[in-house]
FIPA-838273 format. One record per residue (C-alpha): x, y, z; residue in one letter. Coordinates in steps of 0.001 Angstrom, whole numbers, plus 500000, padded with zeros to 6 digits. Example, Ala and Ser with C-alpha at 12.3 -4.5 7.8 and 13.67 -1.06 7.14 Angstrom:
512300495500507800A;513670498940507140S;
// end
This chain:
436158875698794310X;434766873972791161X;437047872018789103X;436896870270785841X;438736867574784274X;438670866535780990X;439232863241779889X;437591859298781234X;441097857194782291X;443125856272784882X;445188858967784355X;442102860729784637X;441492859453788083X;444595859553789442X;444614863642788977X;441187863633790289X;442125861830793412X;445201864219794120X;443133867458793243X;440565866528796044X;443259866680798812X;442867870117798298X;440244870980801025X;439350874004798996X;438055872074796348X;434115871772796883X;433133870069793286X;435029867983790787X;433502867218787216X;434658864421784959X;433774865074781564X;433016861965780768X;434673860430783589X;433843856847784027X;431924854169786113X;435423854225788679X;435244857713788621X;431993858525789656X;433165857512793072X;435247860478793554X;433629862903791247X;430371864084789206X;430758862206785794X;429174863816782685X;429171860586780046X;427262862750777169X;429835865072776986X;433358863221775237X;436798864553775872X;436510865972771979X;433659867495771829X;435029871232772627X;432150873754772624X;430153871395774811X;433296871337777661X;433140875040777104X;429367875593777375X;429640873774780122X;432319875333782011X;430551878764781778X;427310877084782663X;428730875801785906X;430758878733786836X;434324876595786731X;436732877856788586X;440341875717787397X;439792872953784263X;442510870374783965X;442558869185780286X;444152865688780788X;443874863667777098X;445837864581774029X;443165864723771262X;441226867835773211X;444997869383773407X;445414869066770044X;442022870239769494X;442472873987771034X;440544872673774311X;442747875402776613X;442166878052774016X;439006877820773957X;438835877631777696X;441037880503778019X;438823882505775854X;435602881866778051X;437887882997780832X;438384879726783058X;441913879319784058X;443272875951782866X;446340873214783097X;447609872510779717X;449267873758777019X;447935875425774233X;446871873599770612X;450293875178768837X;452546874370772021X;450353870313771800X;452001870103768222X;455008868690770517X;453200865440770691X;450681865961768400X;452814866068765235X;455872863793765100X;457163865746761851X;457185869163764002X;458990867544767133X;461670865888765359X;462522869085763292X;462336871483766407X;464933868870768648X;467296869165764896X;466930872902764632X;468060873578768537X;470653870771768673X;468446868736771697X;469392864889771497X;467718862196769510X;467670859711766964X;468521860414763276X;465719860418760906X;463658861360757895X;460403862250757130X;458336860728754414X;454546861749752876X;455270859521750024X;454934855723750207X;457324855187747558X;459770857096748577X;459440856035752006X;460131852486750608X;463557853508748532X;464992854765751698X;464452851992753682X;466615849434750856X;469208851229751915X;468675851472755682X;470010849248758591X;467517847521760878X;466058847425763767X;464599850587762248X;461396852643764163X;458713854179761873X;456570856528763386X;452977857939762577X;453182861523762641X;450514862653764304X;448324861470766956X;447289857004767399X;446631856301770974X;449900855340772004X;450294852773768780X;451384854648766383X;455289853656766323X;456383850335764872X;459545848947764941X;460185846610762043X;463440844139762227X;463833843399758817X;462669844871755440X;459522843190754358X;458080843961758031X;459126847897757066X;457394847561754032X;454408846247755935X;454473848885758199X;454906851690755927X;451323849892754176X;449630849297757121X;450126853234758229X;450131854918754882X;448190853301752201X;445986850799754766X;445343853909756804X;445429852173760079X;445728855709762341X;443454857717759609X;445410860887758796X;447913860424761416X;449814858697758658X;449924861338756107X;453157861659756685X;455600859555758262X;459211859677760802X;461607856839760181X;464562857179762405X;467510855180764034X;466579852039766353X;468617853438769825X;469389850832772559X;469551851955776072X;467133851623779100X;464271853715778503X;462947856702781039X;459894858318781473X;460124861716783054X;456968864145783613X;457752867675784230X;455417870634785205X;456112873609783470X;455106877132782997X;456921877989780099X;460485879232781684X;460246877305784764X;460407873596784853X;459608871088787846X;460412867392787095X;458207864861788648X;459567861740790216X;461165859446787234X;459145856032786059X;459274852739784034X;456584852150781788X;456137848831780426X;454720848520776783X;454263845021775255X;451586843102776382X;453379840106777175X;455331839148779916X;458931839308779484X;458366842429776808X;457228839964774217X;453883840923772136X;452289843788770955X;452573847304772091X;449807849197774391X;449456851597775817X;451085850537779002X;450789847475781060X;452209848934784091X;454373850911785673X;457335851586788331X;458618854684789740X;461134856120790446X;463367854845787628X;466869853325788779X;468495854260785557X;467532857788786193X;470669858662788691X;471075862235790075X;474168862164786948X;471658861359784506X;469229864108786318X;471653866954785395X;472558865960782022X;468685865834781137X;468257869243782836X;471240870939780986X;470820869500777706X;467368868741776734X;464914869917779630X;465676873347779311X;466499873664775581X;463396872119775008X;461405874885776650X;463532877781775487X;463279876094771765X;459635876457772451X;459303880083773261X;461839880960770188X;459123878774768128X;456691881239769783X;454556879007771600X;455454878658775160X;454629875205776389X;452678875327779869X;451361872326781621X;453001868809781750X;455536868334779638X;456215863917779197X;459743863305778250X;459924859650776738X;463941858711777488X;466616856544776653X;469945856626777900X;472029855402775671X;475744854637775625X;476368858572773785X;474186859472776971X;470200860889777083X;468137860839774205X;464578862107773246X;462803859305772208X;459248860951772291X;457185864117773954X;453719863814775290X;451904867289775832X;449987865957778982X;450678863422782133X;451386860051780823X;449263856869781154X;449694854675783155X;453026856748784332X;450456859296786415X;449625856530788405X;452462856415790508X;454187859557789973X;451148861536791649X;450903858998794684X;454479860501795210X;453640864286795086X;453802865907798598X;453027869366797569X;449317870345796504X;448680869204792798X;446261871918792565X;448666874555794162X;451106873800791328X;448444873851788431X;447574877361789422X;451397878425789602X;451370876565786169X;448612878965784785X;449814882003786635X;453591881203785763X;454967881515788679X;456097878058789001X;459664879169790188X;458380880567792881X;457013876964794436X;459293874401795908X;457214871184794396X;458368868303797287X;457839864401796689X;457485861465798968X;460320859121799547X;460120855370798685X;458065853711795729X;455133853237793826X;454057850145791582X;450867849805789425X;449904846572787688X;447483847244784630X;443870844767784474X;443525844262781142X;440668842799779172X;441807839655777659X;442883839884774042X;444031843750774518X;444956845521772615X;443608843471769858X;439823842138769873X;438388841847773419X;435083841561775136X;433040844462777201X;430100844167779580X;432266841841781868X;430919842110786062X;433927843520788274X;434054842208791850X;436477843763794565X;437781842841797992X;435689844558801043X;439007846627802205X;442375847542800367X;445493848070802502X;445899852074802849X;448983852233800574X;447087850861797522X;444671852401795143X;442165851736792685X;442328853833789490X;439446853299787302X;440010853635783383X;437570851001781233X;434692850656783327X;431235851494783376X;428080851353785373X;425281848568783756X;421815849583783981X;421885847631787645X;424527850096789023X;427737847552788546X;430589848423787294X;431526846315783880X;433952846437781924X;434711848636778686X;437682849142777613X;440931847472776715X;443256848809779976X;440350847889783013X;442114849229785947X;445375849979787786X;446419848629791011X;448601850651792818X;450811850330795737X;453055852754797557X;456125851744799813X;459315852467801217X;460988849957798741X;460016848892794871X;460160845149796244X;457458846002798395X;455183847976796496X;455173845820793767X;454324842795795934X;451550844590797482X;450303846123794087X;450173842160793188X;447995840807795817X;445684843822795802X;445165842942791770X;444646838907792456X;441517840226794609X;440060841997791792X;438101839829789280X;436724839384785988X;435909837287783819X;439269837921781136X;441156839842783462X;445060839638782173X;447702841172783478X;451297841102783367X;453538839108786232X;456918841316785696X;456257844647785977X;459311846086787931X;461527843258787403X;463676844588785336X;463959848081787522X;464656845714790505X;467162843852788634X;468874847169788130X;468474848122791268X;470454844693793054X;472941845600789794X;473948849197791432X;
// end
């Protein structure tokens, strides 16, 4: 078989790596893939993850036989539909089933209409109005971007004038271009947060192994957000209690609330968590696997990714027992220093000769020079990840695999898992 993925990250090649276990699998194309990449599959850098009728030209041209659309700009974009209409099966949802990341404004009224769980709010296209409310509201307070900014899109302002600064920065300043058109300010919840990935096929729904991401770019949470420093899984504050309650009350409504809206949503459906003391919440949906959270949810899959993707597309996803590994995964982030504000590219990587068995390199900011190195080039370098029978061992040996990875800049966060290990000794 001849596969193609679309998108360049780690996420990227972390579904890569998993869809080449499948000894059917002859061919895998990363359009654009990346310098990392390239190791496990044949990258295409002209063609970008946006640029639709090129994936689709190219996907006829090289007789495709399953395309995994990974990123959630070519989701947004129609990618799938277009795919579907040139006739190559695909994993992902559809553009109008995408609007469940894709537009904040659309998720927040679909979770009011069907009753799911989540934080009050209301939804703004007009600065000044925007600005009244908020007098009158108690802080913390989150204010969301309503459509799509790269994982930065949601600020969380403690006091009015940094409100009023983020309500400029998104909607007159412009920072995520029309993704502030309009904007969702709801109620600051307080809870441990959970990230849960599910595969679905529409009426069928297979959750993945729960994780931890780890936001701020700072140790101890402090700094500015990113798109993810790191990550643990499975999530101790995701207990089989928790499980059920997620299942019964938003899990399921979620997918029948998108069938009633009539557009099914089949693919990977992220639930973004918190459990607070009135019990689960939807804090977010992603349309696609989550980044970095892919990187050790997938280490964790027993059954064949690519089996599932095609029960995904076929829906017959309730026909397949999806099995995961027992024990843990851990993966430390290699930033650029400076992320995510200004940084440097063009930086040499060096690695160790060997990595231990249980860890893996996934590739998301790198490049190939004109010499055939790989250099950096992007914000979030690499993840380091480690699989054990414990979280106390996986992260230590994620750790020491990263310190043998160099730089020059490389930053990374030193507690990743501690809180998740801290809940753990608490149980």
């Amino acid at each position: 078989m001849k596969l193609l993925v679309v998108g360049g990250g780690g996420r990227e090649h972390a579904i890569i790596q998993k869809l080449k276990e499948n000894p059917a699998v002859e061919t895998v194309y990363a359009l654009p893939g990346n310098g990392g990449i390239a190791q496990d599959a044949v990258c295409v850098p002209e063609i970008g993850a946006k640029d639709i009728p090129a994936i689709v030209d190219f996907a006829r041209s090289h007789a495709i036989d399953f395309a995994v659309v990974a990123p959630d700009d070519p989701l947004a974009l129609g990618c799938v539909d277009k795919l579907h209409e040139a006739g190559i099966p695909c994993f992902g949802p559809i553009a109008k089933a995408a609007r469940i990341e894709a537009s904040k404004v659309f998720s927040k009224n679909l979770m009011k209409k069907y009753g799911i769980p989540t934080a009050g709010y209301e939804v703004f296209d007009d600065p000044k109005a925007a600005l009244e409310y908020l007098k009158t509201a108690s802080f913390p307070i989150v204010i969301k971007a309503d459509g799509l900014a790269l994982g930065k899109g949601v600020l969380i302002p403690q006091d009015l004038d940094e409100a009023e600064a983020a309500v400029k920065t998104i909607m007159e300043d412009r920072a995520f271009g029309d993704s502030g058109n309009e904007i969702v300010i709801e109620e600051f919840l307080t809870g441990p947060e959970v990230s849960v990935l599910a595969f679905t096929d529409g009426t069928a729904i297979a959750p993945m192994v729960s994780s931890m991401d780890h936001k701020r770019a700072g140790d101890n949470d402090t700094g500015l957000n990113t798109g993810g420093m790191g990550t643990v899984a499975p999530n101790p504050y995701y207990t089989a209690e928790v499980a059920r309650v997620c299942m019964d009350t938003i899990f399921l409504p979620t997918l029948a609330a998108m069938r009633a809206e009539g557009c099914p949503f089949k693919g990977c459906l992220y639930f973004g968590l918190m459990i607070t003391p009135d019990g689960p919440k939807v804090i977010e949906y992603n349309c696609r696997f989550g980044d970095p959270e892919t990187q050790v949810v997938l280490p964790l899959l027993k059954t064949d990714l690519l089996t599932i993707m095609q029960a995904v597309e076929n829906e017959t996803l309730g026909e397949l027992e999806v099995e995961w590994h027992d024990g843990a995964a851990a993966c430390v982030i290699l930033a650029s220093g400076g992320y995510p504000s200004h940084y440097e590219k063009g930086k040499v990587m060096t690695f160790p000769e060997g990595l231990p068995a249980n860890v893996t390199l996934y590739h998301a900011g790198d490049k190939l020079d004109g010499e055939g190195r790989l250099v950096t080039s992007g914000g979030r370098v690499l993840g380091v990840t480690a699989t054990a029978p414990t979280l106390k061992e996986a992260l230590a040996d994620a750790y020491a695999a990263a310190e043998t990875v160099d730089f020059e800049g490389k930053y990374l966060r030193h507690d990743i898992g501690r809180r998740a290990l801290a809940a753990m000794e608490g149980q």
